[in-house]
N, C-alpha and C positions, 0 to 999 in steps of 0.2 A: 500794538504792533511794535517789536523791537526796532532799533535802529539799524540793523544789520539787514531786518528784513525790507525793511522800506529801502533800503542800499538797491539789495536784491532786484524791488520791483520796478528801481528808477533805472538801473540799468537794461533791465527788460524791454520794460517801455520804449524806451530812447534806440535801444538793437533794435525794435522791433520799427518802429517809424521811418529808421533809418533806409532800411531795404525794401525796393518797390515789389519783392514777391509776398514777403511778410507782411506788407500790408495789404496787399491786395487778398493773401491767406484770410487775415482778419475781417474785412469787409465782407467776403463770401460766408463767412461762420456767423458773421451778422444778421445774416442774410435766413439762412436757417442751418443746423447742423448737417456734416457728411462726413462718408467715407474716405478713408487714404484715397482709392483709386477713383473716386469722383471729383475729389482735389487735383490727381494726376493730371484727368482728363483735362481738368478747366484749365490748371494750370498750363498743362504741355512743356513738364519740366520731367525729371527723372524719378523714379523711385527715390533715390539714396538724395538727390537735394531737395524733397519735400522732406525726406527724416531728417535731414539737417535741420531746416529751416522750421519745422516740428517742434524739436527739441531747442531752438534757438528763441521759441517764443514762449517756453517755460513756463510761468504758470497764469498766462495770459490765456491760453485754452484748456480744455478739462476734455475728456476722454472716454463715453459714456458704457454702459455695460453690449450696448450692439455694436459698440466697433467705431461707432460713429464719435467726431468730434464736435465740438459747442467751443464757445466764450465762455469764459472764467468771469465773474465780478470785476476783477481786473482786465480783463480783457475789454469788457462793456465799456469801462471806463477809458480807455485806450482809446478806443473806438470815438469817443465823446471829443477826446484831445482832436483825435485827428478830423473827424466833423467840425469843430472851430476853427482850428489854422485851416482848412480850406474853405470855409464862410468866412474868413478874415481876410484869405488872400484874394478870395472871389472878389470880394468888396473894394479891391484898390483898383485903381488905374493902369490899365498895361500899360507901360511908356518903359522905353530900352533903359532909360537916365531920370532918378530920380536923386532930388536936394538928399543932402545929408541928414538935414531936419526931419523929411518927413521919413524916412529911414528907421530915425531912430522912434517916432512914433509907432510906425509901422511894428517894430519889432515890441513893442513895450504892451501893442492891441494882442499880437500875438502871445506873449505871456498871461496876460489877462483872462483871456479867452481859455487858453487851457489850466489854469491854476482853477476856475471854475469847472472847468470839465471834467476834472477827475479829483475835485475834491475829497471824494468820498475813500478815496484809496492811498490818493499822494499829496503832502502839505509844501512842500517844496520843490521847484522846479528852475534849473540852471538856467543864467539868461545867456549863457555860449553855447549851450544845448541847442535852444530856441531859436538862434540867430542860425546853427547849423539846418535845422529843420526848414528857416525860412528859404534860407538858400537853395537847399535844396526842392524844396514847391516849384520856387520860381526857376529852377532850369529844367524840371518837367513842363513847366509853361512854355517856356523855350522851344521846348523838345516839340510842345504840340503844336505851335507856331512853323516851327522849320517841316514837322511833316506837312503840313500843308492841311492837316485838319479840317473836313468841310464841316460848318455848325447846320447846314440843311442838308446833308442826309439823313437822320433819323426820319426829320419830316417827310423826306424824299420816300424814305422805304415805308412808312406808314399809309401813307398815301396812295402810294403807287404800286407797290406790293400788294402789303396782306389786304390793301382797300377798308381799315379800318376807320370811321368817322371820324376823325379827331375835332372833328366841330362840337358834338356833341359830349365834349368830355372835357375836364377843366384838368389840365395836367400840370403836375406839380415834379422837376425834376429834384429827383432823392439822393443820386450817387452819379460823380462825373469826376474819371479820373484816367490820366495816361502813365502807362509801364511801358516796360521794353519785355519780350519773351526772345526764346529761340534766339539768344545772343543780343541781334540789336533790331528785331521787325518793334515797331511802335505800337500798342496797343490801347484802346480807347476803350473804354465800359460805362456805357450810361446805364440809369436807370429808373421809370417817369412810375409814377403813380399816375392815373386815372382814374379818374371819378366821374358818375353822372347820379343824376335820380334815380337811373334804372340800373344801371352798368357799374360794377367796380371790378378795373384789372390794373395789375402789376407788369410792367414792360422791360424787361430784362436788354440790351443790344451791344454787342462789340464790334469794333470794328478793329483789324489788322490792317496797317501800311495805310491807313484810310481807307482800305476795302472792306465790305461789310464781311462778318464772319459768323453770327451770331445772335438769332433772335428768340427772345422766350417770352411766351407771354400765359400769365398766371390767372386765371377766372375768380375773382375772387368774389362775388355777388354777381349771379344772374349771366348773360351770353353777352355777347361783346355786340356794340352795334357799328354795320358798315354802310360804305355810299351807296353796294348796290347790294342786290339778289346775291346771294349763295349759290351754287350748284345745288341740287340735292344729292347729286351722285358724285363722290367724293374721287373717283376716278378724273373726274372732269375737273371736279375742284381743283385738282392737285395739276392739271393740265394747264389751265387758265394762270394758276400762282407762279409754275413756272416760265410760260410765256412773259406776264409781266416782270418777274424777274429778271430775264434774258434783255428785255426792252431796258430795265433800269441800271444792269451792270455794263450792258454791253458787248460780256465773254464770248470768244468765238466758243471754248469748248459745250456752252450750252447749248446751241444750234445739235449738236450729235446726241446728248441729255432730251430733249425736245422731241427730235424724232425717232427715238426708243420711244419716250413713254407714249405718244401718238399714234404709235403703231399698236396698240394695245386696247381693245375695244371693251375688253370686260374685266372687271375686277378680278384677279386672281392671287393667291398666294406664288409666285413664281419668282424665276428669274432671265435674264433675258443679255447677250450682252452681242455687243457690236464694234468690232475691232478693238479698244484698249479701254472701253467702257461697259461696266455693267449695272444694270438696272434690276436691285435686289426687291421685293413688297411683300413685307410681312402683316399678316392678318391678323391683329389680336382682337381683345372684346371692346366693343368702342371705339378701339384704335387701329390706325390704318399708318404705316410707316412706308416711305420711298426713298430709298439711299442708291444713289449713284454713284460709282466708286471706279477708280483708275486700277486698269488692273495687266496684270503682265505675267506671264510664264506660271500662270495659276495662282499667282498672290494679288489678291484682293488688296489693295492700298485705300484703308476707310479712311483715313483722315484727308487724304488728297481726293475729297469728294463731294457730294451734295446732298444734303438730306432733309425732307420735310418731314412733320410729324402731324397726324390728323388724328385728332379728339374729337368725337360725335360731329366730324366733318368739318370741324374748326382747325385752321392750323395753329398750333399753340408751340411748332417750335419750329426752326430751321439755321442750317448751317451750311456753311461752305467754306470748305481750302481748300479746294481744288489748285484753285490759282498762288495758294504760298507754299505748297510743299512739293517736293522734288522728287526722282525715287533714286538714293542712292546707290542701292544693289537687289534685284529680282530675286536670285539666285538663292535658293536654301539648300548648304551642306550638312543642316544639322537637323535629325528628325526630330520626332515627339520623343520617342525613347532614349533617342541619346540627350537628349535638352534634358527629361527629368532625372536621367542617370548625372548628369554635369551637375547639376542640383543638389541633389543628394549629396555628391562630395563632397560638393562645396560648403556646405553647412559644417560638415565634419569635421572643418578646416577654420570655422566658425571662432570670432572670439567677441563678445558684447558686453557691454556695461551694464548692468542691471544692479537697481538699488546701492551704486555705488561701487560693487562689484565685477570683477573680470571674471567673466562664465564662458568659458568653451567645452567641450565634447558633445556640443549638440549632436541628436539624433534625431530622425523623424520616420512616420508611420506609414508603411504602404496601403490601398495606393494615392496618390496625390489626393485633395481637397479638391482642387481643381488644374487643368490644363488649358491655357488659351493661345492662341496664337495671333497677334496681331502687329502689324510692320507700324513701328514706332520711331521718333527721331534721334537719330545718334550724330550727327553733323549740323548743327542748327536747323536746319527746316527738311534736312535729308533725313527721306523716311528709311530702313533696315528689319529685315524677316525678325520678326522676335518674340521668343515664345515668353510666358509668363506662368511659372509653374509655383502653385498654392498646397503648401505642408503643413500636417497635424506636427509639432512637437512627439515625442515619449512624453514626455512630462511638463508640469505649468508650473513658471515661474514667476517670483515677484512681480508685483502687478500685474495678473492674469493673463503672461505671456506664452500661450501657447502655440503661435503658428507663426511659421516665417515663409516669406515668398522670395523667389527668386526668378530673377531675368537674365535668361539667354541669347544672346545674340542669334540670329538664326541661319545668317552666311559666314561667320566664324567659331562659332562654339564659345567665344566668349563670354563670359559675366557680365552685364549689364547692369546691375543693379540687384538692393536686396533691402529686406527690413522686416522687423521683429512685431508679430502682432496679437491680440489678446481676442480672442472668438468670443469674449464675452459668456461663455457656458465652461 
């Protein structure tokens, strides 16, 4: 490896550590690979600052022929750095005031630690770099300190929620870390492995503001064991999970969530709403879905809402922001047709980088790849109508660029956001 290049990877590295979305990018690619818009989703950041932040982590991810992203070698190793500086920092003493001495210990464990971690990639590593990194750990400590961070929720929702045994399981946490989204909400991501003789699952949980927002749990050997009985009929299942949910958040809006689906006696593909809530259930094979959604002047606001998710009557995922998100504006001026017409310009107007390269006169194929419409955030946690309209290219560029998307605002006709992307065919 040249010296310019290893320049390259250390600056990388070091961009990429520095910024809490960039890392949190990386840990999810750890995790297993995804899509732009599955990164969007987790994230809850914009199209155009995931392509930022994309291209800002350089050749620490790789790109794969379905679209999907992965870890690079150097990325793994990245990955490794930041696994030790949070085992190292885990390992100190929270105290507001420490000696100088141990200070300078502190910072010399943390060099250590990642000079082995990414051996394999990088042989030298700045110790002002390192000192920046430590500092900054410790004012995410801070940070999770001053939110008020409960460390028994997880066990709280485990317990009390999905009613998963957790006697029966030796759990071992994997990933524990605080970011900030949506400007400055605090955001917490754990992650336990589970283990028994019989049972092996992966426990995905976040929490937002210290409110739960976020539970996925992964079957990885055999079905999960709980304190009690199951339902067998998954309509009731999904009854019982919400009641106990209601019990362990406390939410008034779940009281109106509750007697929707209670009122509902037999499983159906339907939909159901009652004043500014609606209770959508979708049928598929195995799986049974219940999303509750804040809804107003016919726009459906999904991410200001609830949703479980049931695998052969298991619930293996659930979420809620009901309670973090707002609705900025109900009101849509701009149809489907005018949104993909706005698109369409807009491209034309297009000028991208590619392979080094300034490329504009894009053009694209009618009609759209796809059309979605769903109220996204443009004001920190305020949701806005927004359509998201998906283009074949004319023609494929450098790096298998052939299809760009574009977001429209959907109460302004504004642009939204945009980014360049390779269909892998």
């Amino acid at each position: 490896m040249s010296e310019s290049s290893e320049d390259e990877i250390y600056s990388t590295m070091f961009s990429s550590l520095k910024h809490p979305v960039r890392r949190k990018i990386l840990r999810m690619l750890a995790n297993k690979p995804m899509t732009f818009m599955e990164m969007v989703e987790e994230l809850g950041v914009s199209s155009s600052h995931l392509t930022y932040h994309l291209e800002s982590l350089g050749e620490l991810i790789a790109k794969l022929d379905n679209g999907q992203y992965k870890l690079s070698t150097f990325g793994i190793a990245t990955i490794g750095a930041m696994k030790g500086v949070e085992d190292v920092h885990e390992a100190e003493p929270k105290r507001r005031q420490v000696t100088s001495k141990w200070k300078t210990v502190s910072v010399a464990l943390l060099i250590a630690v990642l000079l082995v971690s990414a051996l394999s990639v990088v042989q030298y590593i700045s110790i002002n770099q390192l000192s920046s990194d430590k500092q900054l750990l410790s004012y995410q400590n801070d940070r999770l300190l001053s939110y008020g961070m409960d460390a028994n929720k997880v066990a709280n929702f485990l317990e009390n929620v999905t009613k998963l045994d957790v006697s029966n399981y030796t759990l071992t946490l994997s990933h524990d870390a605080i970011t900030t989204t949506f400007g400055d909400v605090a955001e917490e991501s754990v992650q336990y492995l589970a283990r028994s003789s019989y049972s092996n699952l992966n426990l995905d949980l976040r929490f937002r503001n210290n409110h739960f927002n976020n539970y996925l749990m992964t079957m990885v050997e055999s079905s999960p064991i709980f304190t009690q009985v199951q339902p067998n009929d998954v309509l009731q299942n999904a009854k019982y999970t919400l009641s106990r949910y209601k019990a362990y958040s406390g939410d008034a809006y779940l009281t109106n969530m509750s007697n929707i689906i209670n009122s509902i006696g037999t499983l159906n593909q339907t939909e159901v709403i009652q004043g500014n809530t609606k209770l959508k259930i979708d049928i598929q094979l195995g799986t049974v879905i219940f999303t509750w959604s804040y809804t107003e002047n016919d726009v459906d606001f999904y991410p200001k809402g609830v949703q479980m998710v049931f695998q052969n009557n298991f619930l293996t995922k659930m979420t809620d922001g009901y309670y973090l998100f707002t609705v900025g504006n109900s009101q849509i001026s701009t149809s489907e047709e005018q949104a993909i017409n706005t698109a369409k310009d807009y491209v034309k107007t297009m000028t991208y980088q590619i392979s080094g390269q300034s490329i504009s006169g894009f053009s694209t194929i009618d009609p759209p790849l796809k059309v979605d419409f769903a109220p996204h955030p443009r004001d920190s946690v305020a949701l806005y109508p927004y359509w998201y309209v998906e283009m074949k290219l004319t023609q494929t560029y450098d790096g298998g660029i052939n299809v760009v998307t574009v977001g429209v605002w959907g109460d302004n006709g504004k642009i939204a956001d945009w980014q360049m992307l390779s269909s892998g065919t």
